[in-house]
C-alpha positions as CSV (number, residue, x, y, z in Angstrom):
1,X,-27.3,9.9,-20.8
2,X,-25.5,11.4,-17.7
3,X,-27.4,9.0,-15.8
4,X,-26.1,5.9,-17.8
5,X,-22.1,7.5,-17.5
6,X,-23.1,7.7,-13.7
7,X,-24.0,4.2,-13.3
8,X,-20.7,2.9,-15.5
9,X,-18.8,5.4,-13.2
10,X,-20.3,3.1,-10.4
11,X,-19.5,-0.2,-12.1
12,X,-16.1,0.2,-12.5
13,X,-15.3,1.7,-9.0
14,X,-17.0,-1.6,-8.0
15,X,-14.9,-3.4,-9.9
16,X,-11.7,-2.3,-9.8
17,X,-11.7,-2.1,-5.7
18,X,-13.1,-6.1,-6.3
19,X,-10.1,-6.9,-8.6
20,X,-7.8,-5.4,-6.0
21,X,-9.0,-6.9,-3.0
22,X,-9.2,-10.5,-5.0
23,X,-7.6,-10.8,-7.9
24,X,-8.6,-10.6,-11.6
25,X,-8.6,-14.5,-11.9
26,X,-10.8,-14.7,-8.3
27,X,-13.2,-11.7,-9.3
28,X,-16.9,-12.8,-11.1
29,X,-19.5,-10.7,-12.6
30,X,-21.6,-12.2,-9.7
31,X,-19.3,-10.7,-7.2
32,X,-20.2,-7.4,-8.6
33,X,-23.2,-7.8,-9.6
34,X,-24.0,-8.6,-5.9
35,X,-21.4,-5.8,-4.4
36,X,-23.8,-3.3,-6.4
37,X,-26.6,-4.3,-5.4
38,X,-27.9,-5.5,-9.3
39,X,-28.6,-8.0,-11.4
40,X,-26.2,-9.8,-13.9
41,X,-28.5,-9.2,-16.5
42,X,-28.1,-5.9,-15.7
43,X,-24.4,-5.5,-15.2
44,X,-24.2,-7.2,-18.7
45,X,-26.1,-4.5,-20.0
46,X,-23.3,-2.1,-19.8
47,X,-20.3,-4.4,-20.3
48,X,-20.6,-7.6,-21.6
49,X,-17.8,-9.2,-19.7
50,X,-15.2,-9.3,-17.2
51,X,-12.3,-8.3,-19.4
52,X,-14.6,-5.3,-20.5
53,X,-14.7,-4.2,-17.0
54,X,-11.1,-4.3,-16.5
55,X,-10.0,-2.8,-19.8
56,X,-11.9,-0.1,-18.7
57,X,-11.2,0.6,-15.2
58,X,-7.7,0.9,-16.9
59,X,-8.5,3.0,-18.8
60,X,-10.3,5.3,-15.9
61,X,-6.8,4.8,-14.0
62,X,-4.5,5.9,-17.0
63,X,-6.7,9.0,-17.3
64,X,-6.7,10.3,-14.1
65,X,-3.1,10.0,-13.5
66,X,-2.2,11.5,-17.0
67,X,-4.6,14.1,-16.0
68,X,-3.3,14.9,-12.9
69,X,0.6,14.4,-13.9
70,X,0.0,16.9,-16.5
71,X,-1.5,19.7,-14.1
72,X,1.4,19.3,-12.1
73,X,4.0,19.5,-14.9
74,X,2.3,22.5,-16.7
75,X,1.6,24.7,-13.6
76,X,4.2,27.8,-13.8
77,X,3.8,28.1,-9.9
78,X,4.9,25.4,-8.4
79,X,9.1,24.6,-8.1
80,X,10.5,22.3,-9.7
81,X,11.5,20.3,-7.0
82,X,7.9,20.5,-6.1
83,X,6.6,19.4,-9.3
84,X,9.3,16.4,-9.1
85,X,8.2,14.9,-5.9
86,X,4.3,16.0,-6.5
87,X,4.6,13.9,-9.5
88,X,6.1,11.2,-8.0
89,X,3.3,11.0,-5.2
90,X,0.7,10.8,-7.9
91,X,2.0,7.9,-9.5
92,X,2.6,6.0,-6.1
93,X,-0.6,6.7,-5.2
94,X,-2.5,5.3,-8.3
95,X,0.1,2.5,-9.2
96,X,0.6,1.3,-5.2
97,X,-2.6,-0.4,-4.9
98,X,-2.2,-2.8,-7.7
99,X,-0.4,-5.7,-5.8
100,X,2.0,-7.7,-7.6
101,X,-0.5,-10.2,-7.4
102,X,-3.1,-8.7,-9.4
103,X,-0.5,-7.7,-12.3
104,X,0.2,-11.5,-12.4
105,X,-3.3,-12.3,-13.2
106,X,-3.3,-9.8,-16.0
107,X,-0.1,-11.3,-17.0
108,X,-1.7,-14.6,-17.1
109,X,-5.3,-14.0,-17.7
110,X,-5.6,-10.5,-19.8
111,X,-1.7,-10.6,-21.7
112,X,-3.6,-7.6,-24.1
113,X,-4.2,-5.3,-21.0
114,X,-1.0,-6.7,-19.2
115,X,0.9,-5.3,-22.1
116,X,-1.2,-1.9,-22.9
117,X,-0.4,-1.0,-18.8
118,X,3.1,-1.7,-18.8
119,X,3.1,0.1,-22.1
120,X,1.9,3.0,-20.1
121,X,3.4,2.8,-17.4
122,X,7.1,3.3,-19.8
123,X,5.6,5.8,-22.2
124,X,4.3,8.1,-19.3
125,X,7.3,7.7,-17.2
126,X,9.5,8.8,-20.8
127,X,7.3,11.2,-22.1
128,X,6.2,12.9,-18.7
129,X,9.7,12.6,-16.5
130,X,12.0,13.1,-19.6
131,X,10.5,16.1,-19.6
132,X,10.5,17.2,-16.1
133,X,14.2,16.3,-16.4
134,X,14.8,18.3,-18.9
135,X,13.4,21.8,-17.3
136,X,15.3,20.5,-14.7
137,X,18.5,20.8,-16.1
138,X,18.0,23.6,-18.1
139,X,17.0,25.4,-14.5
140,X,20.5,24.4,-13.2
141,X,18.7,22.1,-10.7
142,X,19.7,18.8,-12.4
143,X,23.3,17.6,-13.2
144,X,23.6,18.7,-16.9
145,X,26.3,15.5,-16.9
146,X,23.2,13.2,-16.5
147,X,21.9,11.2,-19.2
148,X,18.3,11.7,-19.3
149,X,17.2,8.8,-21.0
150,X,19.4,6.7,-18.5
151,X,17.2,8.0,-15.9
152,X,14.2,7.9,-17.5
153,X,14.7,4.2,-18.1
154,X,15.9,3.4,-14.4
155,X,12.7,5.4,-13.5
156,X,10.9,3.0,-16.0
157,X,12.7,-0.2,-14.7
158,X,12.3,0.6,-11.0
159,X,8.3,0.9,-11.6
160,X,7.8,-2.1,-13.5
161,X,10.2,-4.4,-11.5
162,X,8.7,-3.4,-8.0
163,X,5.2,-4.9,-9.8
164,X,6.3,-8.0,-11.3
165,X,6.6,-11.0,-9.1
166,X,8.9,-12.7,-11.1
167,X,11.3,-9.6,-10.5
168,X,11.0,-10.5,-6.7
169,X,11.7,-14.7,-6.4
170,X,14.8,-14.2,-8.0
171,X,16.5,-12.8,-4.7
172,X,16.9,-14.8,-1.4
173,X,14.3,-14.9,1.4
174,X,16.1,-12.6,3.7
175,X,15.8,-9.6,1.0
176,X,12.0,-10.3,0.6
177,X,11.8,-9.7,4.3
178,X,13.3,-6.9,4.0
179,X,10.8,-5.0,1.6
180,X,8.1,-5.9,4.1
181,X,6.7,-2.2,3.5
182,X,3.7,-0.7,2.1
183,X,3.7,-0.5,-1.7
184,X,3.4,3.6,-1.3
185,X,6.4,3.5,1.0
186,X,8.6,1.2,-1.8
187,X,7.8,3.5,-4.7
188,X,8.8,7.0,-2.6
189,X,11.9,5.2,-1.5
190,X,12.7,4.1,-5.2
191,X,12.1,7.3,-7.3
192,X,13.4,9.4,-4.2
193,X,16.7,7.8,-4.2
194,X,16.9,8.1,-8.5
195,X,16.2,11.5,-8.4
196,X,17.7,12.6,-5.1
197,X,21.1,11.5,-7.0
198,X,20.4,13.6,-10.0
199,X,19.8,16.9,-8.3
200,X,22.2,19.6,-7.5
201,X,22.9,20.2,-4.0
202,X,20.5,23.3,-3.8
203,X,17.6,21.3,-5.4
204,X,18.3,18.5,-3.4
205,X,17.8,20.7,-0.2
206,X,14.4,22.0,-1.8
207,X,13.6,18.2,-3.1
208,X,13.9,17.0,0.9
209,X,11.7,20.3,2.3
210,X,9.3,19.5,-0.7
């Protein structure tokens, strides 16, 4: 049995660093069949389709970043403006690599997983940074005048926006040049500059040494 979850475990790492280096729409069971080294017959085997693949690789992604988001948020030793920023590294970290062009595939191509990661994406950043918010403020470290769930959803609109295409052709050429960044750099930048505005002056310190 633990050999089988190893060789899934293998699979999907295949697969998801083939669906970010090409694309859902550009990525074929051959491709991975021949990136590990198998046969088709055998990669159908343990999932009997592309979709299946991607569905789960999600699923491997939600899971570690829940996991890790929730070490972080639960650990009684760490500041809070350590847990804030150590949060948001995490989620750059997993969520960078999905280019904007891979999300419009999903968009396109697999509309059901499209949905269930933007989903995600909303519901973690409510129920996870709502949360951190609220220690926050109850710390004195966050503005008690801020409306969490204001925050929350700018947190929540920031994310999603920065990975939608269609959120970037609506503004002129010359402001597309100017996000010529890594995607890692464009997320720090984001959430820093929401948060950074709801801390208190002492925090904020702390939040910059973090």
């Amino acid at each position: 049995m633990s050999k089988k979850l190893g060789l899934e475990g293998k699979i999907l790492d295949a697969a998801y660093r083939l669906f970010l280096q090409k694309g859902y729409r550009h990525t074929t069971m051959d491709d991975i069949a021949q990136d590990l080294g198998m046969s088709k017959k055998t990669l159908y085997k343990y999932f009997p389709g592309k979709l299946e693949l991607l569905a789960a690789s999600f699923e491997v992604l939600k899971t570690k970043m829940t996991a890790k988001v929730e070490a972080i948020l639960d650990n009684r030793y760490i500041s809070f403006p350590l847990k804030l920023k150590s949060s948001l590294t995490v989620i750059a970290t997993h969520l960078a690599p999905i280019n904007p062009e891979l999300f419009e595939d999903l968009r396109e191509y697999a509309p059901e997983i499209w949905e269930a990661m933007t989903t995600y994406i909303n519901e973690s950043a409510y129920l996870r940074f709502a949360k951190l918010i609220e220690q926050g403020i109850a710390q004195g470290l966050v503005n008690p005048r801020i409306n969490v769930s204001l925050i929350v959803m700018l947190y929540a609109a920031a994310v999603q926006s920065l990975l939608d295409p269609k959120f970037y052709s609506q503004f002129p050429e010359s402001l597309h040049k100017g996000m010529k960044m890594p995607p890692s750099d464009i997320y720090d930048q984001a959430i820093s500059i929401i948060y950074s505005g709801i801390l208190t002056e002492e925090a904020r310190k702390e939040f910059q040494n973090a």
